[in-house]
C-alpha positions in Angstrom: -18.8 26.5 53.3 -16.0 27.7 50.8 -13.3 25.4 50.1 -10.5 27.8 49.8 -8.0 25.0 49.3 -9.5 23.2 46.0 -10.0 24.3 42.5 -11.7 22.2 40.1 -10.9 23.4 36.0 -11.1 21.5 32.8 -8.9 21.9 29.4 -11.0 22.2 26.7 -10.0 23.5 23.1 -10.0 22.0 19.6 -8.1 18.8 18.5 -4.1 19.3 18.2 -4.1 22.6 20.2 -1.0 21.3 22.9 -3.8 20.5 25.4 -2.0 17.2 26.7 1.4 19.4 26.2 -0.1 21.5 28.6 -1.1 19.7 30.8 2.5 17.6 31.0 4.1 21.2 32.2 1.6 22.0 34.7 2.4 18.4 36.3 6.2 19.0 36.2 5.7 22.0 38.3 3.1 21.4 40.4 5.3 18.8 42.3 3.9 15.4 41.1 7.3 14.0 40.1 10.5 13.5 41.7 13.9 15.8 40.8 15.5 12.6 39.7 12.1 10.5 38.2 12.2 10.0 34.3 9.1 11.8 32.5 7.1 10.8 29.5 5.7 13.4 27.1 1.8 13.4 26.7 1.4 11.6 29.8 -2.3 12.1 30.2 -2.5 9.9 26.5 -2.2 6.5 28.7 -4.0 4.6 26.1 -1.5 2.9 23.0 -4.0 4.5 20.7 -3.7 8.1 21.6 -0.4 7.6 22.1 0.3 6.3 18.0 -2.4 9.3 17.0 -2.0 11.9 18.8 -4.9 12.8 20.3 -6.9 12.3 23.3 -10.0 10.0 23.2 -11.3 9.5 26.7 -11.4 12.7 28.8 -8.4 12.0 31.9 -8.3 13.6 35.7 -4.9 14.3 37.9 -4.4 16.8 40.2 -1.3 19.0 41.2 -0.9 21.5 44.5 0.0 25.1 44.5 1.0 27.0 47.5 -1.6 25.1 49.4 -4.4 24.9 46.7 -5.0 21.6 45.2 -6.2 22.0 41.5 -8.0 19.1 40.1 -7.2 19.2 36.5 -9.3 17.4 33.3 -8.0 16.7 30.0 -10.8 16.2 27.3 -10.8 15.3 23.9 -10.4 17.7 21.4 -11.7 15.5 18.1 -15.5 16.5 17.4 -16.5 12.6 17.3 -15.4 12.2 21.4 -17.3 15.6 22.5 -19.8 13.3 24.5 -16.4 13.0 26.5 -16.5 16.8 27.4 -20.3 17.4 27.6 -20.3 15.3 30.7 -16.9 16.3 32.5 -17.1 19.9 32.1 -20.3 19.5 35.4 -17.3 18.7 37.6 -15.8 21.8 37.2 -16.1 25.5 38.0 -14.3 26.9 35.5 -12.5 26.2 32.4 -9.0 27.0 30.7 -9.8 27.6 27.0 -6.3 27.1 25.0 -6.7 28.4 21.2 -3.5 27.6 18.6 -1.4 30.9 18.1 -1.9 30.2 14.2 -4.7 28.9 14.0 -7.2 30.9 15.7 -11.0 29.4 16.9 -11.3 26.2 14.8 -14.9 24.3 15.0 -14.5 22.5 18.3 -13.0 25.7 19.8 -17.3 26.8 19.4 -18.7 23.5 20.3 -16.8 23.4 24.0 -16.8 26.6 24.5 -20.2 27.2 24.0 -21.4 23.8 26.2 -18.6 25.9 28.9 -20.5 29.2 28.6 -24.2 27.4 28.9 -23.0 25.8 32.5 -21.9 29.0 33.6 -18.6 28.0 33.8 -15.6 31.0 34.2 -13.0 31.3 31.5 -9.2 32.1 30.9 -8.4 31.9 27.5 -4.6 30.8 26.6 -2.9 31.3 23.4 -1.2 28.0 23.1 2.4 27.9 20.9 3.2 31.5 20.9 6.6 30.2 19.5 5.3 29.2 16.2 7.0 31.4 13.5 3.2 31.9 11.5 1.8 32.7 15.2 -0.6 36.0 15.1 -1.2 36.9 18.4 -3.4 40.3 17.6 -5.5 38.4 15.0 -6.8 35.7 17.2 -6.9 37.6 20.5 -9.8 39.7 18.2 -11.2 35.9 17.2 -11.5 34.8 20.7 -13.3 37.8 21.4 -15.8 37.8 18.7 -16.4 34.3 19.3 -17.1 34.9 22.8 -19.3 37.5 21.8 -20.8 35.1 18.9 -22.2 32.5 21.9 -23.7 35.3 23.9 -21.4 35.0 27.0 -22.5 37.3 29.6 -20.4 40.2 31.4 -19.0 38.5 33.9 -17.5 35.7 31.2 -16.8 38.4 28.7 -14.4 39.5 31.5 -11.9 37.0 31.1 -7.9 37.0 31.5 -5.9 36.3 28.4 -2.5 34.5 29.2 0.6 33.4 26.2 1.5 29.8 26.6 4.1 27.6 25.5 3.2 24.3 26.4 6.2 22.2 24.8 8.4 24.5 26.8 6.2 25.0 30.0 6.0 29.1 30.1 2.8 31.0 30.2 2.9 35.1 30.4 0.5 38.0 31.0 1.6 39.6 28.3 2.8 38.7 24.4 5.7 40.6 24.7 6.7 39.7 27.8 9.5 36.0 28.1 8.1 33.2 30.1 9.9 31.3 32.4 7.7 29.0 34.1 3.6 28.2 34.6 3.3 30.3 37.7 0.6 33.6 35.7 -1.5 30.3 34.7 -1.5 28.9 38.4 -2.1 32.0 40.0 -4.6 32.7 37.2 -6.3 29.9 38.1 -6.4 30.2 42.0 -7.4 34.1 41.6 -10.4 33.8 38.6 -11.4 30.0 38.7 -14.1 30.4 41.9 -13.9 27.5 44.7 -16.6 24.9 45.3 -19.2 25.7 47.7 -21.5 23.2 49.8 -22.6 22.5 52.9 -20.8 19.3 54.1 -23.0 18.4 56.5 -26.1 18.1 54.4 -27.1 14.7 52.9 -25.1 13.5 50.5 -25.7 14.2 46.5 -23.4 13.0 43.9 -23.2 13.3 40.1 -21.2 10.7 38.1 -19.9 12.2 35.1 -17.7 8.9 34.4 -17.2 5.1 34.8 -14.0 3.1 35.0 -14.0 -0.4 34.8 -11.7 -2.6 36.9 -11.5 -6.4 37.1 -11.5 -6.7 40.5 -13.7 -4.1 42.0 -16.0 -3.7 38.9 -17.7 -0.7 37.9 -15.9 3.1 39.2 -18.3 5.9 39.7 -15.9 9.2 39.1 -17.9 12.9 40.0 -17.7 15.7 42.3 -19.6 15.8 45.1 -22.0 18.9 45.6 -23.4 18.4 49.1 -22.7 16.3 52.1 -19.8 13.8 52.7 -19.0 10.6 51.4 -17.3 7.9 53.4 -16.6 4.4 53.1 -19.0 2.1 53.7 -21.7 4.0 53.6 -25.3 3.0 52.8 -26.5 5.1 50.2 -29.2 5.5 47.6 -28.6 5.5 43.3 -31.4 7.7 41.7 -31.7 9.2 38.3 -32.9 12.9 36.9 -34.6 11.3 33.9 -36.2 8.4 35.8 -36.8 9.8 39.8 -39.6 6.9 39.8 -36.5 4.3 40.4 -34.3 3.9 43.4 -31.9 1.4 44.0 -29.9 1.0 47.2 -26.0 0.6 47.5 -22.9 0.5 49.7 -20.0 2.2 49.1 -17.0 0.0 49.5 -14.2 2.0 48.8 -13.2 5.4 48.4 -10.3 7.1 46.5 -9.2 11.0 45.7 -6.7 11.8 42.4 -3.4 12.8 43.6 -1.1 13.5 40.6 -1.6 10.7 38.6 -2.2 7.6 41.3 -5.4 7.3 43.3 -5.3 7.0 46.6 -7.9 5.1 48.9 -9.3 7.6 51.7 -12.0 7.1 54.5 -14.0 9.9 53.5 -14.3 12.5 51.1 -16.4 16.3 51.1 -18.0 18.8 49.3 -15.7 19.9 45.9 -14.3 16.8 45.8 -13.3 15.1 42.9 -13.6 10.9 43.6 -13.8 7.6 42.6 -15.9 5.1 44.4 -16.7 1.1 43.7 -19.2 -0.9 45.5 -22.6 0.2 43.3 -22.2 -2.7 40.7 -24.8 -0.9 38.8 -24.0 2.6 38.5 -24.0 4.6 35.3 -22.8 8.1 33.8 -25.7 10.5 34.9 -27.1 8.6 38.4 -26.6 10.6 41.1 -25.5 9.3 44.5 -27.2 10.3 47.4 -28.2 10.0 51.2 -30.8 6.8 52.0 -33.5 9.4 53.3 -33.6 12.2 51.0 -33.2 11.1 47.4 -32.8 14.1 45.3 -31.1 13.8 41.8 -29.3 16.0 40.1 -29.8 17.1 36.2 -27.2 15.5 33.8 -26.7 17.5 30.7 -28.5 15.3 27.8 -25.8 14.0 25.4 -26.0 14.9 21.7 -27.8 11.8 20.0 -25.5 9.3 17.4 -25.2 10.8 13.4 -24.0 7.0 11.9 -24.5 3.9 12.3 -22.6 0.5 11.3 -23.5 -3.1 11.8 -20.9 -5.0 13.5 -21.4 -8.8 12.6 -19.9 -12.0 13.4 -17.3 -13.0 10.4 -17.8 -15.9 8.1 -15.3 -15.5 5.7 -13.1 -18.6 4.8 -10.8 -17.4 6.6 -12.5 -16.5 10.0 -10.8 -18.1 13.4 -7.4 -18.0 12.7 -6.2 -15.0 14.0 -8.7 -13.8 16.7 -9.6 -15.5 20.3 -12.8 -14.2 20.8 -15.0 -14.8 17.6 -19.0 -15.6 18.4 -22.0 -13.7 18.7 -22.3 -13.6 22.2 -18.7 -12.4 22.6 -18.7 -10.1 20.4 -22.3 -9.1 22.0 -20.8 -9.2 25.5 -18.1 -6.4 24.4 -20.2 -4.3 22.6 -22.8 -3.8 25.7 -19.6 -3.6 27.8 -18.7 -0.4 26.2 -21.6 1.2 26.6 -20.8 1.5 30.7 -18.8 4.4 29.9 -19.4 5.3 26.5 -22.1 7.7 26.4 -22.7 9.0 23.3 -22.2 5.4 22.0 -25.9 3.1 20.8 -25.8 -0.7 20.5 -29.0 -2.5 19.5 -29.5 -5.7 18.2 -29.9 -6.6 14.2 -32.1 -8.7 11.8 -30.1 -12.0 12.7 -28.7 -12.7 15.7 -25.1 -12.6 14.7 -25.5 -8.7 13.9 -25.6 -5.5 16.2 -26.7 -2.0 15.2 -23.7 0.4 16.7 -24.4 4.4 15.8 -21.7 6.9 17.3 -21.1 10.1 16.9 -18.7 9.9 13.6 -16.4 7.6 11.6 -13.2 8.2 13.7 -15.2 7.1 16.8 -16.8 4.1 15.5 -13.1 3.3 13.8 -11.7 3.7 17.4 -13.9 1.3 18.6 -13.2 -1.4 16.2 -9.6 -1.1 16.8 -10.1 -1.4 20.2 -11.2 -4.6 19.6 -9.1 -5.9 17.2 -6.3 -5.3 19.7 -8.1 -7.1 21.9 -8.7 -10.2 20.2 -12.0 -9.9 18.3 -12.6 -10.8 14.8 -15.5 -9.4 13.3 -16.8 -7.9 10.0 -18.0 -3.9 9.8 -20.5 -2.5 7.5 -19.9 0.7 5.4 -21.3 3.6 7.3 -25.0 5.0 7.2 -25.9 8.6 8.5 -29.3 8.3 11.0 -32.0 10.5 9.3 -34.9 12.0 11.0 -38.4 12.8 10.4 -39.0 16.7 11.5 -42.1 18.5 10.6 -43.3 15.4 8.1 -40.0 16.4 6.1 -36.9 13.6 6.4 -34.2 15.2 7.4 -30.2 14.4 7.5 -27.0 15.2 9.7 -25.0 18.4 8.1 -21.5 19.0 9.4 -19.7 22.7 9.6 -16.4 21.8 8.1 -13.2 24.0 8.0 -10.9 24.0 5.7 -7.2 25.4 5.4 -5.9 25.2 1.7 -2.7 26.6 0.3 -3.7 29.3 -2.5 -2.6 27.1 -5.0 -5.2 24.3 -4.2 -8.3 26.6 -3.4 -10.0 25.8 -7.1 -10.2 22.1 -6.4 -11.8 21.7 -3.3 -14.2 24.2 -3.8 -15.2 22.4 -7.2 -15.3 18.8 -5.1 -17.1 19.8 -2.2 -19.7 21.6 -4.9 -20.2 18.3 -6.1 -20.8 16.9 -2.8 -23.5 19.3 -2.2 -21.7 21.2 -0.2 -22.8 25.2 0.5 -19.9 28.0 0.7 -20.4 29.6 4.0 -17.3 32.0 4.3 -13.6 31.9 2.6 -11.0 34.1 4.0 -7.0 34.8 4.0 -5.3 33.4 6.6 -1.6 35.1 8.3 0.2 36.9 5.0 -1.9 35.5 2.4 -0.9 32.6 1.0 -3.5 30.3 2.8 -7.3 30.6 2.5 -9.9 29.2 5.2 -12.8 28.3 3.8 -16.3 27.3 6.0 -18.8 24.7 4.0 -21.8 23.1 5.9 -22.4 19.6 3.7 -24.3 16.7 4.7 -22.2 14.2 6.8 -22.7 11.3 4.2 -20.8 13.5 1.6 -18.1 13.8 3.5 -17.1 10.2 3.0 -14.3 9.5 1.2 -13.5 12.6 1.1 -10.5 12.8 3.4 -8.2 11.4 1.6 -9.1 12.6 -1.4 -8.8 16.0 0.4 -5.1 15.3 1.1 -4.7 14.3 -2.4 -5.7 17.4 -3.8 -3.7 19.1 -1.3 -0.4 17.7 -1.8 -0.8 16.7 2.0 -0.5 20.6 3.2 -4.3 21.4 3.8 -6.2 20.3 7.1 -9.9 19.7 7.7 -12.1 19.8 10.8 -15.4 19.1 10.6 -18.1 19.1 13.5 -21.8 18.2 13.6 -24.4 21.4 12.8 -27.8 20.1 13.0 -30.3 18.8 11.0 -31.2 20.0 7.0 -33.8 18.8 5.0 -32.1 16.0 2.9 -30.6 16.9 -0.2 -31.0 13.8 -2.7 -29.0 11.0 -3.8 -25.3 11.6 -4.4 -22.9 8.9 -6.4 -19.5 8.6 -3.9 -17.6 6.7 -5.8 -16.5 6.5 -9.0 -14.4 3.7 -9.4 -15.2 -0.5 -8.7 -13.6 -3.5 -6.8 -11.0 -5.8 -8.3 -13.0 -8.9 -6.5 -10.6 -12.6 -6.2 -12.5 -15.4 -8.8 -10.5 -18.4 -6.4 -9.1 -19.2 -3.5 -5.6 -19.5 -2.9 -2.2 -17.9 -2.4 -1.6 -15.1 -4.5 1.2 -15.5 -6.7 3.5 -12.9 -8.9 2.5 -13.9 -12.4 -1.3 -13.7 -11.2 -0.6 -10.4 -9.7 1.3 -9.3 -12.6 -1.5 -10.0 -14.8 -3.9 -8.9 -12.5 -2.3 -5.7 -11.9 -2.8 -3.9 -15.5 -6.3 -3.5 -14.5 -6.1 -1.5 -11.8 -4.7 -0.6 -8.1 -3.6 -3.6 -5.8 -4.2 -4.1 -1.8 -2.6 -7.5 -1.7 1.0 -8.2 -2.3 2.5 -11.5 -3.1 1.9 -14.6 -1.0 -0.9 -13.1 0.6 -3.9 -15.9 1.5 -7.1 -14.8 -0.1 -11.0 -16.2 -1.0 -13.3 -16.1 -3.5 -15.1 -12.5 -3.2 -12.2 -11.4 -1.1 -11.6 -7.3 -2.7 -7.9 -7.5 -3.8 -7.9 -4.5 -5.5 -9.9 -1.2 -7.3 -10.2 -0.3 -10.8 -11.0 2.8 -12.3 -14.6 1.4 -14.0 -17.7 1.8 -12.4 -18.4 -1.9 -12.4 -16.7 -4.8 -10.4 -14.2 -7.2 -12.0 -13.5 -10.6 -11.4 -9.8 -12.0 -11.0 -7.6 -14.6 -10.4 -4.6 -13.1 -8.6 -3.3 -16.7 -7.5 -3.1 -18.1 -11.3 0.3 -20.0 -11.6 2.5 -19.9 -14.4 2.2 -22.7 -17.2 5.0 -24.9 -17.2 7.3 -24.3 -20.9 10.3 -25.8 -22.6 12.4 -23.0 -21.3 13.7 -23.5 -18.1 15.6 -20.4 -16.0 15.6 -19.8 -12.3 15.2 -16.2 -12.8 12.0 -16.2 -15.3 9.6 -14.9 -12.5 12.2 -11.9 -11.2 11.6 -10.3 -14.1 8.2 -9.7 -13.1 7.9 -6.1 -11.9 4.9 -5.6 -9.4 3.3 -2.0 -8.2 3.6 -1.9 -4.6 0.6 -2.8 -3.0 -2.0 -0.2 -1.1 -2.4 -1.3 2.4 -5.2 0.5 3.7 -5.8 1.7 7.5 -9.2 1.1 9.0 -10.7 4.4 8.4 -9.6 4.4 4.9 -11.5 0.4 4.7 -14.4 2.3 6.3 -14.7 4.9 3.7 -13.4 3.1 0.7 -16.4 0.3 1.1 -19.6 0.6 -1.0 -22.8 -0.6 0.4 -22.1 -4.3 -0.7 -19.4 -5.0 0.5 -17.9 -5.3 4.0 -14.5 -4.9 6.2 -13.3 -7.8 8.0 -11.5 -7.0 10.8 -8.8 -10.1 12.8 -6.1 -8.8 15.7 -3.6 -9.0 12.4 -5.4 -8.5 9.5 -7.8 -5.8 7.9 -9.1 -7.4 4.7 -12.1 -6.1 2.1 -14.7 -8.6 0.9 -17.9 -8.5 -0.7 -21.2 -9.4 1.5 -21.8 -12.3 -1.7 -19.0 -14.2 -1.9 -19.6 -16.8 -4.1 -19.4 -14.7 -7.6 -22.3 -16.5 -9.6 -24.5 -15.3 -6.7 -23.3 -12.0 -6.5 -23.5 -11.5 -10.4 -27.3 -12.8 -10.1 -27.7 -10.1 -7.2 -26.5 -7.6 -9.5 -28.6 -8.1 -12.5 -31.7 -8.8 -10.0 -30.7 -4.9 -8.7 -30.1 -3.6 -12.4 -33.6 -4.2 -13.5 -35.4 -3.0 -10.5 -33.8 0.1 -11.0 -34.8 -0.3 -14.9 -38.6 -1.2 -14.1 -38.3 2.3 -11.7 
């Protein structure tokens, strides 16, 4: 059977190419909201953290009709570090709509889901997204798309693709650049015409594929997938198998049943084949189990997801300061969460560490570890984070390390110091070219992920804030030898205390603070960075000694540098391998993993003449 009435297409393209955008147009006129009903932009971003970034972290489904098609529309994540996200959703479609940024052109994530698009035989139409941008340059990357296409070895019928010009902040698409869009209709009639409909026999047994997992309170785990064969209907008996281990079976019921209307599920008694649904009732389902019929269980392959590049160790924090701002603080807690978000975390490891207050968590980059943590902070969790450590490997006898492909586009002017900074961070030149009329150059590098720490804002630095980087992971190189990060050391607090303007003040001439005044801190408590290569202990709460002279303004006349309050990512890549981030639902503070300072100065020499007796 054909289902004539259903198409099933994903959004896939790199991060910040108006995918969400997109998607908000396509709801508005595919009939999902009322004439009168007040509309939020970036609806798909539900989450408060995609909302304040910008981007989308876990891949969304909605659906919207047309004529009397229903297209089931995903949203995935463009940002390298969440492309588990897209590996998995991209089996519940047919086809795919490949959106690329007018300006500019294939970026590194444009490859990496196109390419995992192309290998499932998935159809394409390729939209140029912001056509409206004045640097746009249509003919240019029209030619990129093309090459890139040809690049990943996409067959005939895939190298026959429609192109479409979009403007997704104003909901137009065309079929032709020159042409004035008024509305979305080319892209939904591209999209009936080229996306092909699901096929199945309905009234074969059952077979399944989850390719997500919500969680709810009430019903617990969510299995969300398309069903391939057979019908699914409430409370049916049914059978949980894997591809990767057929050996074990485990029986279920399915309690309820719901399809994705717009942006509301709604319950129904039974669903068939093409069908996108959520189900409860299997308490222990998981992202690659397939469900199927009690008699005839036959899984169904689940693409393998990439394996983790870093790791961090989340542990519980003992600071002086720890309980005071979080709700949820011990070991088994914080151990509770952690497994909790493996359900439907896929490309996420959690193991446990050397003491039982410490848990090995490798992802797939900094931002999605960094997501994680602030996840939890906003949940109520206090714990301390580790710097990050890339996972080698052992290939051929030779140890090996993660590289990344990163792109960079640099205003003319700033060309000479990146290249000379990512040299020193053993990065190779892979290609530099001119981008639109020549004042911007893109250049390619492929550099070992650990080099690439610290480097981002030191990036935007050099750049006066007008260059962008993308970076995504390349493989495995043989590793390429130790490499100093950072060049400058820790301001680290002597006392505990208040901090106070005259101990700031003085404190201040030695380097850059992160704490301002009246700010609670501890003995080996980071309050600052100085340019030496060596840490330096101060007292940033000393008070003033009482004189003869007495004036109520004495202390104004103290000027202080405005503190640097870091973000989370730039804790995680500001940190050196002895010293840690703690993390509280209001606080973000540095510390070292020694606090008491005699201790940590033993530590240090202990370290000095290993490395001397080397």
């Amino acid at each position: 059977m054909i289902r004539s009435d259903l198409r099933n297409i994903a959004i896939i393209a790199h991060v910040d190419h108006g995918k969400t955008t997109l998607v908000d147009g396509l709801l508005k006129q595919g009939g999902i909201y009322r004439d009168n009903q007040e509309t939020v932009n970036r609806v798909m971003d539900s989450g408060a953290l995609e909302r304040e970034r910008g981007i989308t972290i876990l891949a969304k489904n909605t659906s919207v009709h047309y004529k009397d098609v229903k297209i089931n529309i995903i949203d995935t994540p463009g940002h390298a570090d969440f492309g588990g996200e897209v590996e998995r959703v991209l089996k519940m479609v047919n086809g795919v709509i490949l959106l690329v940024d007018a300006a500019e052109g294939p970026m590194p994530q444009t490859r990496f889901v196109l390419q995992r698009a192309l290998a499932l035989n998935h159809r394409v139409i390729v939209c140029i997204n912001k056509i409206d941008k004045p640097d746009a340059r249509l003919g240019e990357v029209e030619d990129e798309v093309l090459e890139l296409l040809l690049d990943l070895d996409a067959n005939d019928e895939q190298l026959d693709f429609p192109f479409l010009y979009c403007s997704g902040r104003d909901g137009t698409a065309t079929r032709s650049p020159d042409e004035e869009g008024v509305d979305l209709t080319p892209l939904f009639e591209t999209i009936v015409d080229y996306v092909p409909a699901p096929e199945g026999e309905p009234d074969e047994p059952l077979q399944l594929l989850v390719s997500s997992i919500d969680y709810n309170d009430y019903v617990g785990r969510i299995g969300i997938g398309r069903i391939e064969r057979g019908t699914l209907k409430v409370n049916q008996e049914a059978a949980i198998c894997n591809f990767f281990t057929p050996e074990s079976k485990k029986r279920t019921k399915i309690v309820t049943v719901m399809q994705i209307e717009g942006l509301v599920r709604t319950p129904v008694e039974s669903a068939t084949v093409g069908d996108i649904v959520c189900f409860s009732g299997a308490a222990d389902i998981s992202i690659g189990d397939t469900v199927t019929a009690l008699d005839t269980p036959e899984p169904l392959e689940f693409v393998k997801v990439s394996e983790p590049t870093l790791e961090m160790t989340f542990s519980v924090n003992d600071s002086p300061l720890a309980g005071k701002e979080g709700k949820f603080v011990t070991s088994r807690q914080l151990r509770d969460r952690l497994y909790r978000e493996l359900l439907k975390d896929v490309s996420l490891r959690v193991s446990d560490g050397d003491t039982t207050d410490e848990f090995k968590v490798a992802g797939r980059g900094e931002m999605h570890l960094s997501i994680l943590i602030e996840t939890m902070r906003r949940e109520g969790y206090e714990l301390t984070c580790s710097n990050p450590r890339v996972l080698f490997k052992e290939i051929d006898g030779e140890k090996c390390e993660p590289m990344e492909r990163v792109t960079l586009d640099v205003p003319n002017d700033y060309v000479g110091a990146v290249v000379e900074k990512l040299g020193q961070r053993k990065g190779d030149l892979i290609e530099m070219t001119p981008l639109g009329s020549g004042n911007r150059m893109r250049i390619e590098y492929i550099i070992p992920t650990r080099c690439l720490f610290g480097y981002r804002s030191e990036f935007l630095t050099a750049t006066h804030g007008e260059g962008t980087l993308n970076s995504i992971f390349d493989g495995y190189q043989p590793y390429r030898g130790e490499i100093v990060m950072r060049f400058t050391g820790s301001l680290v607090a002597s006392e505990a205390g208040e901090t106070t303007r005259y101990g700031l003040f003085n404190t201040q001439e030695r380097g850059r603070m992160f704490v301002g005044p009246q700010t609670p801190v501890y003995e080996g408590m980071i309050v600052g960075e100085n340019p030496k290569n060596d840490d330096i202990a101060v007292n940033p709460c000393k008070e003033k000694h009482l004189t003869a002279i007495r004036s109520s303004g004495a202390d104004e006349k103290l000027l202080l540098t405005p503190p640097v309050i870091m973000t989370l990512e730039e804790a995680i890549e500001f940190i050196n391998e002895d010293e840690l981030i703690e993390v509280t639902p209001k606080s973000i503070r540095l510390r070292k993993v020694i606090l008491n300072t005699e201790l940590r100065m033993k530590e240090m020499m202990r370290k000095r003449r290993a490395m001397q007796q080397q």
